[in-house]
C-alpha positions as CSV (number, residue, x, y, z in Angstrom):
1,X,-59.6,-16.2,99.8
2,X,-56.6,-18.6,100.4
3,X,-57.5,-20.4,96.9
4,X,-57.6,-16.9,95.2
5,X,-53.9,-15.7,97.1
6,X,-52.5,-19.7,95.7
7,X,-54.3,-19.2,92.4
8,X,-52.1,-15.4,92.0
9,X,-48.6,-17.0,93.2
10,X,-48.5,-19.8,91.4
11,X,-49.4,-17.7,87.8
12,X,-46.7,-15.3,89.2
13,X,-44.4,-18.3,89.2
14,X,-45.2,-19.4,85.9
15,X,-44.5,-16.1,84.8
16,X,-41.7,-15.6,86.1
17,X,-40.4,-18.8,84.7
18,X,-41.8,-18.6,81.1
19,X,-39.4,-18.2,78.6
20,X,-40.4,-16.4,75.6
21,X,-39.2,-16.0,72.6
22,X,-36.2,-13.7,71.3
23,X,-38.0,-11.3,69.1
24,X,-36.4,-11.4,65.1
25,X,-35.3,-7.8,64.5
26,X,-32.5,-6.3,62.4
27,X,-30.0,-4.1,64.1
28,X,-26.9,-2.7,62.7
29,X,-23.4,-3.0,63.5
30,X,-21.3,-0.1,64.5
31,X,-19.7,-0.9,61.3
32,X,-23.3,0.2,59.2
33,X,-23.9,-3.8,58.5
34,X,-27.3,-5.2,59.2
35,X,-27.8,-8.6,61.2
36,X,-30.5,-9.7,63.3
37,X,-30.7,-10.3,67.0
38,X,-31.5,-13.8,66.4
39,X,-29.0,-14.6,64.5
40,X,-26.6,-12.8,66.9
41,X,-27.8,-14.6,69.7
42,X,-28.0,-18.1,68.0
43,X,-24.9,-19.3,70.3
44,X,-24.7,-22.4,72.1
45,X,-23.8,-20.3,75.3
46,X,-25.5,-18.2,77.3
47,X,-26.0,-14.5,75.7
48,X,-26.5,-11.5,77.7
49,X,-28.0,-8.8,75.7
50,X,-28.2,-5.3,77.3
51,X,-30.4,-2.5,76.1
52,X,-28.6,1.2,76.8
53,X,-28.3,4.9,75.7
54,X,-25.4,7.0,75.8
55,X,-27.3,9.5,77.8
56,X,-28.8,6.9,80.3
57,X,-26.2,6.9,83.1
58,X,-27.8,3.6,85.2
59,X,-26.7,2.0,81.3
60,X,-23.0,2.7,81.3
61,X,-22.7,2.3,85.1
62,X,-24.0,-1.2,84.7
63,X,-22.3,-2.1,81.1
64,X,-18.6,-0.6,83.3
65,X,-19.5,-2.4,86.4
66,X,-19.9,-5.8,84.2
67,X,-16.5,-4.6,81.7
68,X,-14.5,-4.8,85.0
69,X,-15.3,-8.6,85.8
70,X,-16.6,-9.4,82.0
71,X,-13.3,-11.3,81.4
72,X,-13.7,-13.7,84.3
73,X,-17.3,-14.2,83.5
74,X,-16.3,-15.4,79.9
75,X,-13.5,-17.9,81.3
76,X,-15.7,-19.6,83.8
77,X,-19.1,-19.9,81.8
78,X,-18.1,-19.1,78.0
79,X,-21.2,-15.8,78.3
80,X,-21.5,-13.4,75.9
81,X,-22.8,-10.1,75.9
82,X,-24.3,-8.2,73.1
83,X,-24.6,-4.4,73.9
84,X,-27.5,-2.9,71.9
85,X,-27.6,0.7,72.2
86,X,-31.1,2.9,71.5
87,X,-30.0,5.8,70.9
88,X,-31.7,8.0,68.0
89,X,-30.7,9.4,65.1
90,X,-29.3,12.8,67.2
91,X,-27.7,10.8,69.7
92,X,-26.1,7.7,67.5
93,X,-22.8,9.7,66.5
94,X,-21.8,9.3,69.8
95,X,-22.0,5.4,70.7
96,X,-18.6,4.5,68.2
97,X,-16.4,7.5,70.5
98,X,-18.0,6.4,73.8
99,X,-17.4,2.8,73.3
100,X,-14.2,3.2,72.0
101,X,-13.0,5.2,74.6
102,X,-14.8,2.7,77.6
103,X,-12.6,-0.1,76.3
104,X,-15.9,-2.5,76.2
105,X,-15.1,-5.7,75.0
106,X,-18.6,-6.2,73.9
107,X,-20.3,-6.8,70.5
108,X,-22.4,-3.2,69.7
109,X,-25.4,-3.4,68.0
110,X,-27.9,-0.2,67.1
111,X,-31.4,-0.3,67.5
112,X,-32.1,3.4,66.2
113,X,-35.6,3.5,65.1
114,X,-36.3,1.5,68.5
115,X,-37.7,-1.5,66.2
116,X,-36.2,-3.9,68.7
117,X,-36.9,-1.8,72.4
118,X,-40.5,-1.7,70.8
119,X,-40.8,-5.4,70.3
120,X,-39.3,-6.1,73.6
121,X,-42.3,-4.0,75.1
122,X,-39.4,-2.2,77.2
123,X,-40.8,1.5,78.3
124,X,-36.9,2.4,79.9
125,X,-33.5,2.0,79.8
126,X,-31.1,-0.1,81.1
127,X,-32.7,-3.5,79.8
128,X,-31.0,-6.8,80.7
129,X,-31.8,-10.1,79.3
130,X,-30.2,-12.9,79.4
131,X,-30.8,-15.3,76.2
132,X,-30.2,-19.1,75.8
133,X,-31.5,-21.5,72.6
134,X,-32.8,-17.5,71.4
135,X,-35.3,-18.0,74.4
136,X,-35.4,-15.0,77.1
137,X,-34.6,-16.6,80.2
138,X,-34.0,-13.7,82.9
139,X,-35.1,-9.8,82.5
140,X,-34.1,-7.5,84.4
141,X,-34.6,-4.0,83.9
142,X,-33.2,-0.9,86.2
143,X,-29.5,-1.1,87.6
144,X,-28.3,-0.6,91.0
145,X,-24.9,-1.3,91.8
146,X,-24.7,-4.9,92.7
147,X,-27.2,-6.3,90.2
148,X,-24.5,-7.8,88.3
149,X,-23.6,-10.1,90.7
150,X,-27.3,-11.3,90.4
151,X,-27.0,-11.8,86.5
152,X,-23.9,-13.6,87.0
153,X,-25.5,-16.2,89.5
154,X,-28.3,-17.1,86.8
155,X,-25.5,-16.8,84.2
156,X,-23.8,-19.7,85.9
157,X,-27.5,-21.0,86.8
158,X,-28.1,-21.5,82.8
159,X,-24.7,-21.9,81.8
160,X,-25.5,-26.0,82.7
């Protein structure tokens, strides 16, 4: 029984270590272009890429919480972070006013046919990763208040 209990943690570990990769979907920019995520990603810092909806409040309490201290985060480790909003084709129209009046200092990115959600296997909303060499590092998905302090401690931890 104690091999079998072993045997479970260390394949939890591996998991949780594994880095996979970035899937390569197009998304559009608030401004209607098209890039893909790999591409936007392709950085030689860390990239913190956050899945959200305009009606998902955990989303814009955890995308504010990080806007407050983003600036700091930037001038000590150089991060980055990519919001890319899900919102459908009835909700869409109102990422560009939100945004705009949130202040976000954040590249937007729309995933409106949920191409990109999909490929991430993500079932809900907020969805943090955090992305270095286009290779998911850390997910995290949820938010409580607080949980950005534990993205910035393994921002700093792959910022090396």
């Amino acid at each position: 029984m104690k091999k079998i209990v072993l045997l479970f943690s260390f394949l939890a570990t591996i998991n949780a270590v594994a880095q996979e990769d970035l899937p390569s979907v197009d998304l559009t920019t608030i401004d209607g272009s098209s890039i893909n995520i790999t591409e936007a990603t392709k950085k030689d810092n860390v990239v913190i890429v956050s899945l959200w909806a305009t009606w998902c409040v955990p989303c814009l309490k955890e995308l504010d919480a990080i806007s407050d201290v983003y600036e700091d985060w930037q001038d000590e480790t150089n991060v980055e972070l990519i919001a890319v909003s899900v919102d459908d084709s009835r909700t869409v129209k109102r990422v560009k006013p939100l945004i705009n009046g949130k202040g976000w200092d954040y590249e937007i990115l729309l995933d409106e046919n949920n191409d990109f959600k999909r490929a991430l296997g993500a079932s809900t909303v907020p969805l943090t990763l955090l992305i270095k060499d286009n290779k998911i590092v850390y997910r995290h998905s949820g938010y409580t208040p607080g949980s950005e302090n534990e993205l910035y401690e393994k921002v700093k931890e792959y910022s090396n």
